[in-house]
C-alpha positions as CSV (number, residue, x, y, z in Angstrom):
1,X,116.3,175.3,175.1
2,X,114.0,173.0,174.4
3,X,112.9,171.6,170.6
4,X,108.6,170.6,170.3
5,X,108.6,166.1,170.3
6,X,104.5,165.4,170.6
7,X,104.1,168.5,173.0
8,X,101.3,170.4,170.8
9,X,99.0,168.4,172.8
10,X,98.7,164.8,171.1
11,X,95.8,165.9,173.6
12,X,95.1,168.7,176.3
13,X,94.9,165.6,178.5
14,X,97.2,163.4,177.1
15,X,98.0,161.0,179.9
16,X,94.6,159.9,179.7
17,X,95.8,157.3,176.9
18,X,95.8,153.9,178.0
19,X,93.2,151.7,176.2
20,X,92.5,148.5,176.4
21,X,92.8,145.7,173.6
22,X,90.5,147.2,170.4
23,X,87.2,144.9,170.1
24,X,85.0,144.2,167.0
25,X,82.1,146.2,166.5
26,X,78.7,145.2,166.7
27,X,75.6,146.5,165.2
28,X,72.9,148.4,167.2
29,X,75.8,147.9,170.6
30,X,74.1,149.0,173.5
31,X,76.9,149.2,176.7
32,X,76.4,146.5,178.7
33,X,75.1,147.1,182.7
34,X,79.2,146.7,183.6
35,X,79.6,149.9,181.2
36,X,76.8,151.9,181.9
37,X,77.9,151.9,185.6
38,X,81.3,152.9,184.9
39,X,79.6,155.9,182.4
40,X,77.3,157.2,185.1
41,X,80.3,157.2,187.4
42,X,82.5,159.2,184.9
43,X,81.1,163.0,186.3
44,X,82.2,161.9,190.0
45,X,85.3,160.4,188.8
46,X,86.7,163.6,187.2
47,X,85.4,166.2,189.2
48,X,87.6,163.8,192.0
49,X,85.0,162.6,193.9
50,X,85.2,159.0,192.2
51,X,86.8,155.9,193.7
52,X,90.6,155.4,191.8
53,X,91.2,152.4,192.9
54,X,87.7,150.9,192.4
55,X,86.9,152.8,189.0
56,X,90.4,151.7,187.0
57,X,92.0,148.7,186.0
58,X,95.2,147.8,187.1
59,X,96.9,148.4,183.8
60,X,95.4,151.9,183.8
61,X,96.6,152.7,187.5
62,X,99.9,151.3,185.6
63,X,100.5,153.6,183.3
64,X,98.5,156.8,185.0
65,X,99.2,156.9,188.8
66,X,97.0,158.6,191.4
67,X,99.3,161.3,191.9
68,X,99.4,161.9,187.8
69,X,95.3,161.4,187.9
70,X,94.9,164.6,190.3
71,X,96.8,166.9,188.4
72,X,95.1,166.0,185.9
73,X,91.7,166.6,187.5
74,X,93.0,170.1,188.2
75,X,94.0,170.7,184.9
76,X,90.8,169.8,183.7
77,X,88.8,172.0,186.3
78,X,91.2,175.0,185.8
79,X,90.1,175.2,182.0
80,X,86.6,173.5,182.1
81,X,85.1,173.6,184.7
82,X,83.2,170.7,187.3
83,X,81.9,168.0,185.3
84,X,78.3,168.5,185.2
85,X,76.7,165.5,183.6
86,X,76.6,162.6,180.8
87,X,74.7,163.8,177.9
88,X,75.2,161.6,175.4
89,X,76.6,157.6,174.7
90,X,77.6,155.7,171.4
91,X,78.3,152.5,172.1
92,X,80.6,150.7,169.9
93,X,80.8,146.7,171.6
94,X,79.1,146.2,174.7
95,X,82.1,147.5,176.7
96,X,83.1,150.2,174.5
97,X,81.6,153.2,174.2
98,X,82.3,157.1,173.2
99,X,80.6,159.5,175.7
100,X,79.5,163.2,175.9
101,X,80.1,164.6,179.1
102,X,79.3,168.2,179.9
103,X,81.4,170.3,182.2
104,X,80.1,173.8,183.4
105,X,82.6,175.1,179.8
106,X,82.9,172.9,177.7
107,X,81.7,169.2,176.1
108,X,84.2,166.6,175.8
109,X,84.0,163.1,173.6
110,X,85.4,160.6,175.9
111,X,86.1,156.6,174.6
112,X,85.5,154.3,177.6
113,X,86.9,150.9,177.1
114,X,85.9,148.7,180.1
115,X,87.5,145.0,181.3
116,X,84.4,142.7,179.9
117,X,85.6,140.6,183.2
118,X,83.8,141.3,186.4
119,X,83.8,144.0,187.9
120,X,84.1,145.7,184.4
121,X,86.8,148.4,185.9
122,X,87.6,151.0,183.3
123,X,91.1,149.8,180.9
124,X,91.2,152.7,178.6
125,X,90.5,156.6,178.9
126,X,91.0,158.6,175.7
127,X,89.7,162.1,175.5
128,X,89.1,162.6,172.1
129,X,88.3,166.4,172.3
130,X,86.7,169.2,174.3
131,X,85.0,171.8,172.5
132,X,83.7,175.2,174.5
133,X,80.2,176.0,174.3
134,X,79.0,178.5,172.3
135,X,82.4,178.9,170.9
136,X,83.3,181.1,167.7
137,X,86.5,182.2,166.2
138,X,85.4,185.6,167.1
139,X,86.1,184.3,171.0
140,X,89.2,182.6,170.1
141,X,90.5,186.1,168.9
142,X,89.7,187.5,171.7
143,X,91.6,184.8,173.9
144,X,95.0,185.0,171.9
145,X,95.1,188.7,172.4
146,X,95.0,188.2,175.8
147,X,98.1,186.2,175.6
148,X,100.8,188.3,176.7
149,X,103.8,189.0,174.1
150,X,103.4,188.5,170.2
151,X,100.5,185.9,169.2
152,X,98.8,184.9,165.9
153,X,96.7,182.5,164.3
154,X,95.1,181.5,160.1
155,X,92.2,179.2,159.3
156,X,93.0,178.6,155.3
157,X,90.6,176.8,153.2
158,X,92.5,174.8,150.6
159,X,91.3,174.4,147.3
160,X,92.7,174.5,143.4
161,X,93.5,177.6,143.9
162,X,96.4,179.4,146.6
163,X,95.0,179.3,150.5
164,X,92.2,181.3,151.1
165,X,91.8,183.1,154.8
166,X,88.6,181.9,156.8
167,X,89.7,183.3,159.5
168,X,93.3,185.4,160.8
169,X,94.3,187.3,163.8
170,X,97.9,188.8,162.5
171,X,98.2,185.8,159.4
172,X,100.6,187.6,157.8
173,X,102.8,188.7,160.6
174,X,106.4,186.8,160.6
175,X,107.2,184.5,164.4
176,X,109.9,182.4,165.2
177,X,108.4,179.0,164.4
178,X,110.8,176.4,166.5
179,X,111.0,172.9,164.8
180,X,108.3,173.7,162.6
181,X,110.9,174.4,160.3
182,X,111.3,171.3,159.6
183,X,108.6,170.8,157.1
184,X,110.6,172.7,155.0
185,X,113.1,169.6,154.9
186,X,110.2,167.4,154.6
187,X,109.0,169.1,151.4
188,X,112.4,168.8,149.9
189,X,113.1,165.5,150.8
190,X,109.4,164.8,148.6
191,X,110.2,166.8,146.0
192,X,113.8,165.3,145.4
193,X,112.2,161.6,145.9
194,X,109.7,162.8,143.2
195,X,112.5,163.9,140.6
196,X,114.2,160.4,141.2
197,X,116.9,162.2,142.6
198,X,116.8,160.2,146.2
199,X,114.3,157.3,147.3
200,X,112.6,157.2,150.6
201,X,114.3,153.8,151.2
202,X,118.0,155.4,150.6
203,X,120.2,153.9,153.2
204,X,122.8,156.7,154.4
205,X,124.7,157.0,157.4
206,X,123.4,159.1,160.6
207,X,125.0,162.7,160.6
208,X,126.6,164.5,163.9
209,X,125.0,164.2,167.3
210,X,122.3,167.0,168.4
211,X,121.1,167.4,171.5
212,X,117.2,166.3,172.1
213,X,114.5,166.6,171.2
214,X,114.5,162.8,170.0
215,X,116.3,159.5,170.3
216,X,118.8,159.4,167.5
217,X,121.5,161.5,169.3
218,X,122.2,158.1,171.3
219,X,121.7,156.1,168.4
220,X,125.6,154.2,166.7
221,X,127.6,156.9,165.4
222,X,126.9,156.8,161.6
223,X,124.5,153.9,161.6
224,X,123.0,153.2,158.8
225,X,119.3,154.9,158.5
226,X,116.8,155.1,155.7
227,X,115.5,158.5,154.2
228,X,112.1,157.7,155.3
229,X,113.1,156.6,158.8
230,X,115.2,160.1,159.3
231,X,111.9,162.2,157.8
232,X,109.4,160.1,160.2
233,X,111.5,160.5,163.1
234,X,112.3,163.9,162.5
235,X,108.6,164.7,162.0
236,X,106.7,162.7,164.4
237,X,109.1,163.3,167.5
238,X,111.5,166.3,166.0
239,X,114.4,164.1,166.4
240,X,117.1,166.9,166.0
241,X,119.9,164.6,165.2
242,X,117.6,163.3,162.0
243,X,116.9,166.6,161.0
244,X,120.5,168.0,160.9
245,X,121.9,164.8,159.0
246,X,118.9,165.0,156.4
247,X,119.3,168.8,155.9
248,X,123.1,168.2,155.3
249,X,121.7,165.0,153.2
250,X,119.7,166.8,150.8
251,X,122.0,170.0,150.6
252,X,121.0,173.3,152.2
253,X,121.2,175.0,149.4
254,X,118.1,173.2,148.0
255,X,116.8,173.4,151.0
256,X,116.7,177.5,151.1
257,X,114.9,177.3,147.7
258,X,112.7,175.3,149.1
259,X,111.7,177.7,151.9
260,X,110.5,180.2,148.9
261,X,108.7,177.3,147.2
262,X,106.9,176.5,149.6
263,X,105.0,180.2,150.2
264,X,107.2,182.2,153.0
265,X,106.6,185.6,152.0
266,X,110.0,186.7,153.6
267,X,112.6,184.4,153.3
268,X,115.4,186.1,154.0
269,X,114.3,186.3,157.1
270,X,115.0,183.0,157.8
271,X,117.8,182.2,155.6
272,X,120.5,180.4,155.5
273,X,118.3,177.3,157.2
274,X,120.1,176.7,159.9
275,X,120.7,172.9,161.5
276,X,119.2,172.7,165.1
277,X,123.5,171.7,166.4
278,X,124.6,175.2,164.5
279,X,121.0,177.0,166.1
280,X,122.2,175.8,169.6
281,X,125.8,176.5,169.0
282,X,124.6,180.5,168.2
283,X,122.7,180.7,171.4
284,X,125.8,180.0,173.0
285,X,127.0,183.0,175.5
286,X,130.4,181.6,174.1
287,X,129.0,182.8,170.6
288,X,126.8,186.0,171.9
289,X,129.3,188.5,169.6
290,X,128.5,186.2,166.4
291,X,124.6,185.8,167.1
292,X,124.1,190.1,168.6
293,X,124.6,191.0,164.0
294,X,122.6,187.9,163.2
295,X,119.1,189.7,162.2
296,X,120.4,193.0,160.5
297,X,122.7,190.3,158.4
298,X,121.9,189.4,154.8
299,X,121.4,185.7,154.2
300,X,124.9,185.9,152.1
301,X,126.6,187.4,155.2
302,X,125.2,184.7,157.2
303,X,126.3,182.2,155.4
304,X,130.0,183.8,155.4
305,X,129.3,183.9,159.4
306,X,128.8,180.2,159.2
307,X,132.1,179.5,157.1
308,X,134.2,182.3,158.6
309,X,133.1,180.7,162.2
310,X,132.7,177.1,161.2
311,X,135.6,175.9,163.2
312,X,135.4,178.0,166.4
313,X,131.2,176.9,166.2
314,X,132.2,173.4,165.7
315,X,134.3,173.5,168.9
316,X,132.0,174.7,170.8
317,X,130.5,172.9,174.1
318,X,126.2,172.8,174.3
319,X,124.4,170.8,176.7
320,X,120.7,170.7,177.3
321,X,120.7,172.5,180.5
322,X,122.6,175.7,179.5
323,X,119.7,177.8,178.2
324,X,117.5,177.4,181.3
325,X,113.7,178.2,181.3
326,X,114.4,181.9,179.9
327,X,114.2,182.8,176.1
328,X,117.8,182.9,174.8
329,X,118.9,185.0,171.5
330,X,115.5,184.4,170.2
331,X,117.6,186.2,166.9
332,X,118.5,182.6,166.0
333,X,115.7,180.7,164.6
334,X,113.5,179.9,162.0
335,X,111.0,183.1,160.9
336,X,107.2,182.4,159.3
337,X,103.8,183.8,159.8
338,X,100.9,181.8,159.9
339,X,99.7,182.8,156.2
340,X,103.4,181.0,155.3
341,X,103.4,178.4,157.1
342,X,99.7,177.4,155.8
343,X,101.4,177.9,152.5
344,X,104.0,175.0,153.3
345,X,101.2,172.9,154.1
346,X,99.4,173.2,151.0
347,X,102.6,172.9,149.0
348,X,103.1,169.4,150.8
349,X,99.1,168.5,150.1
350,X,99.7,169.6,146.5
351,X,103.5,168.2,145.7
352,X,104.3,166.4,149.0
353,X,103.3,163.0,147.6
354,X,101.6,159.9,149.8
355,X,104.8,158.9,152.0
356,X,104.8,162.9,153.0
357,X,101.4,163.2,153.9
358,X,101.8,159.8,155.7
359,X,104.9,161.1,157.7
360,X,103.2,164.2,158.5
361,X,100.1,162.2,159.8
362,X,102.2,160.0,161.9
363,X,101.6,162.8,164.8
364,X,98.0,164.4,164.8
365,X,99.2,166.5,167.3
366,X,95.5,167.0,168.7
367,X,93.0,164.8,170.9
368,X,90.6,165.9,168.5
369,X,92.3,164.0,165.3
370,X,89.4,161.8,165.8
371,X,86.9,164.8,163.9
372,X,89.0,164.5,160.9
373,X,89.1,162.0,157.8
374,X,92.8,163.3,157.7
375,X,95.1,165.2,160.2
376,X,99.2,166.3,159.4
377,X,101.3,168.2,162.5
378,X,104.4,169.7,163.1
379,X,104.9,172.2,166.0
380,X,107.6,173.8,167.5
381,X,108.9,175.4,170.8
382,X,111.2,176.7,173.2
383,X,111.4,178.6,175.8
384,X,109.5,181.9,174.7
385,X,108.2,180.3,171.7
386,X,105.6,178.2,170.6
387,X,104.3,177.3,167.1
388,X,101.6,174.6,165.4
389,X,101.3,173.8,161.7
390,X,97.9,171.9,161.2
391,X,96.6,170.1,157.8
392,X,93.4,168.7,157.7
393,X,91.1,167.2,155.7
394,X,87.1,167.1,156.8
395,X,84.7,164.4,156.9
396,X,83.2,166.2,154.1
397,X,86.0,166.2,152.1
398,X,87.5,169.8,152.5
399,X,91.4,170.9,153.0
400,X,91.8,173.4,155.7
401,X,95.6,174.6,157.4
402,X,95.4,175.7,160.8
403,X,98.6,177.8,161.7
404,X,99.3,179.6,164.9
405,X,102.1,181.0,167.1
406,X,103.0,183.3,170.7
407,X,105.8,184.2,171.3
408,X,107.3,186.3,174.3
409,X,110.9,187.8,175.0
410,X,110.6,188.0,179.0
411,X,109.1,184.4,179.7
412,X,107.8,181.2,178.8
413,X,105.0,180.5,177.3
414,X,101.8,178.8,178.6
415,X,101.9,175.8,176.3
416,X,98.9,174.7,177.9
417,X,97.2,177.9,176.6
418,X,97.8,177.7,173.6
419,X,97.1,174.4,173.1
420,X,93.9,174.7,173.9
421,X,93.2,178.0,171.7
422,X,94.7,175.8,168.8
423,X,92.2,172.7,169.1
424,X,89.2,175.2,169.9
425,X,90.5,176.6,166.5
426,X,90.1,172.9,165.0
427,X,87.3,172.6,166.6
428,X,85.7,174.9,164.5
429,X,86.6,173.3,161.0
430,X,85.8,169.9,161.2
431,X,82.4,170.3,160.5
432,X,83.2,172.3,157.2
């Protein structure tokens, strides 16, 4: 079982990171001959025909190795297509530049940062985004229907008034969301900092050990941790062991009301909010009788399955490696629609506050965070399931939430796939 960290594509490509220190910019900056020979280069270098070793700096080979360049390349041919040709640079210094480059699918926006030292080898790579031709959200229906098991997306402009649909393929229809749950504890966490009943700078120990995804599980038992450092870690990387101590923090109780607050249509579906230690505990085989009633229950009979168990569930041995690559009592989760979970982002624009929307921001979640003035994620996933919750704010000005999940009972999902469907879907609101 494994729990979304920065796997909703901090970009499609996302090795492709490295970049070199930042430089001032200048006016009018045209690259310099050093650049311009490392741009003309650029179609050969990723349709694979390019010279590694001569193209990259040292630092770049570093951190993306030859071996970790080709499947890259193939990743990028799979989807797009052969590179085709440069057809458009915007330099920014002399060795600095964003480039256009046109593959037989697509166009990608490319920053080039080159080594202003002879001979100018290529220090940074960061694909910013890669749009399809032609594309419309009409095609990106069609492509999520295609997806084998249960899939579903909602463009929401937001406004004064409650989220209004742009565009929906199944909005309204309920999926298991993964760790996007968690912006559920993020809007409570706000909305108890905003009645003065915590601050983000409360100090409070760290809660029981979950297993990843994250880095607090191997953190000092009950070190001491600020509210804001367990909602940014929780967030940005899903740290599981921040979540669960913050949702015990803030009381789950408060924390069900908040799942209402925020706009799920269905709560009960999802309720009692369950901590990701109790989630894995369920999925057990040692706990299959106690998860096989879980969906018919009520959220009160839950809860008594929580108290009534709480012992035998606290006893019980989890590690990482048990659930395999194969959904596993899929019963157990977290339950929202798109519509919903464009709800909960709104609620957090509207109520969230500026250390929320900060948190949120900390991972864009997208290559193409670049086309916004503002950009909030949380995903979620595990095997069978994957699910993005987008917030974004145009260079024009305008709020728009871009929800989506796929789910399957019989298989993973291609995360790859759907990554891709969800920046096309980006894609086509940042020009709104």
């Amino acid at each position: 079982m494994r729990w979304l960290v920065q796997t909703l594509a901090l970009c499609l490509l996302a090795p492709l990171t490295v970049q070199a220190q930042a430089q001032a910019p200048t006016a009018a900056a045209q690259p310099a001959a050093g650049l311009q020979a490392r741009i003309d280069a650029l179609p050969a270098m990723l349709n694979g025909t390019g010279d590694y070793d001569g193209y990259f700096a040292d630092t770049f080979k570093a951190a993306v190795p030859r071996a970790q360049w080709n499947a890259l390349l193939a990743q990028i041919r799979a989807q797009h297509g052969a590179a085709v040709k440069v057809e458009g640079v915007t330099a920014t210094t002399p060795y600095s530049a964003e480039v256009k480059l046109g593959f037989e699918k697509s166009v990608a926006t490319i920053a080039l940062n080159a080594d202003p030292a002879p001979p100018h080898r290529i220090a940074g790579m960061l694909i910013r985004s890669i749009e399809p031709r032609g594309d419309t959200v009409v095609r990106i229906a069609d492509d999520f229907r295609k997806l084998p098991g249960k899939a579903a997306f909602g463009v929401y402009a937001l406004g004064a008034a409650a989220p209004t649909s742009v565009a929906e393929l199944g909005g309204t229809d309920a999926l298991p969301i993964g760790s996007a749950f968690k912006l559920w504890i993020l809007a409570e966490a706000a909305r108890q900092t905003a009645a003065g009943t915590r601050r983000w700078d409360d100090v409070v120990p760290l809660g029981e050990r979950s297993l990843p995804s994250g880095v607090m599980q191997r953190w000092p038992a009950g070190a001491p941790v600020t509210l804001h450092t367990l909602a940014t870690q929780m967030i940005s990387i899903s740290d599981n062991t921040a979540t669960d101590t913050l949702l015990n923090l803030l009381g789950r109780d408060r924390v069900d009301a908040m799942v209402a607050a925020a706009g799920v249509a269905n709560p009960a579906a999802t309720l009692p909010v369950l901590g990701t230690m109790e989630a894995f505990r369920l999925k057990s085989p040692a706990n299959a009788a106690l998860a096989a009633g879980w969906t018919q229950a009520t959220p009160d009979q839950r809860r008594h399955i929580l108290r009534d168990n709480a012992a035998r569930l606290a006893a019980t041995r989890v590690e990482p490696g048990m659930f395999g690559d194969k959904p596993v009592a899929q019963q157990i989760e977290w339950f929202a629609s798109p519509a919903d979970m464009a709800r909960t982002m709104d609620w957090l624009r509207r109520n969230g506050g500026e250390q929320a929307l900060a948190i949120l921001a900390v991972n864009p979640g997208t290559a193409s965070a670049a086309l916004f003035d503002y950009i909030g994620f949380k995903g979620g996933s595990e095997a069978g399931v994957i699910f993005g919750a987008f917030l974004v704010r145009t260079r024009a000005g305008n709020w728009y939430a871009v929800t989506g999940g796929w789910t399957r009972r019989d298989a993973q999902v291609d995360n790859a796939a759907f990554l891709a469907l969800m920046t096309r879907l980006l894609a086509t609101v940042a020009s709104r």
